[in-house]
C-alpha positions in Angstrom: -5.1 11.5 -9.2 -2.7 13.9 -8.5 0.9 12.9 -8.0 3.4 15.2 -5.8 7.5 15.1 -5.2 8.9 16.7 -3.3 12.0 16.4 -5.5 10.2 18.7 -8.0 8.2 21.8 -8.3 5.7 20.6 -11.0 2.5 18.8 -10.5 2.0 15.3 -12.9 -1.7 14.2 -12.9 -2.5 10.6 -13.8 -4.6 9.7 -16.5 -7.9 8.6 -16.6 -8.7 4.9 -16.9 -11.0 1.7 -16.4 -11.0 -0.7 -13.6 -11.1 -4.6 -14.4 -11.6 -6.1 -11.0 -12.4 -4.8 -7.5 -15.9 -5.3 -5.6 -18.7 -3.0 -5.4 -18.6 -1.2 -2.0 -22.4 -2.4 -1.1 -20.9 -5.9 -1.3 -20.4 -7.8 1.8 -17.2 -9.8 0.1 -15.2 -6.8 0.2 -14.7 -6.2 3.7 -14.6 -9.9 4.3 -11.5 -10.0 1.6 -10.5 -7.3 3.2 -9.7 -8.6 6.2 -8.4 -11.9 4.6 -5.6 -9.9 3.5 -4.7 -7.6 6.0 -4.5 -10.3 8.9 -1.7 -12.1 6.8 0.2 -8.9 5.6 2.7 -8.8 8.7 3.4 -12.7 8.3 4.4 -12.3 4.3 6.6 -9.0 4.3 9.9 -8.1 6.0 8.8 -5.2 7.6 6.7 -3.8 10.6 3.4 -3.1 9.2 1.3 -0.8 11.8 -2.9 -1.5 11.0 -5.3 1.1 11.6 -8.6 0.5 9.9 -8.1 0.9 6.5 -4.4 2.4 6.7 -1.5 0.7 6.8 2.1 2.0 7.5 5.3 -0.6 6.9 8.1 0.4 8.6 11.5 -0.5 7.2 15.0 -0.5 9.1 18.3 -1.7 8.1 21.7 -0.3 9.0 23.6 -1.8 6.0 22.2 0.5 2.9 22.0 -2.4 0.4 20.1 -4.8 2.7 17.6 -2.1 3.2 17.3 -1.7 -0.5 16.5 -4.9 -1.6 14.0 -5.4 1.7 12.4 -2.1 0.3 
């Protein structure tokens, strides 16, 4: 996977490596657990999460800059 930042002019590149969990995409659990999560993810963060399909956005807002750190 490549990583960007804006903050540099380099490109880093992750490594290579196994996965120990997850669910095969022909499975019909995954888009059952799927949806488990994602109907519970605006009731167990601080933020405003905006759901479209499989994307999700959280949107953060704080005035006082240490109150939106730790929320971050």
């Amino acid at each position: 996977m490549e990583i960007k930042n804006k903050n540099f002019s380099h490109k880093t590149f992750s490594d290579w490596g196994f996965l120990k969990h997850g669910v095969s995409q022909e499975s019909i659990l995954g888009p059952l657990l799927f949806l488990l999560c994602i109907n519970d993810l605006s009731k167990t963060i601080n933020g405003s999460p905006i759901l479209f399909r499989g994307d999700t956005s959280i949107i953060f807002t704080n005035s006082n800059t240490q109150d939106f750190k730790n929320d971050i």
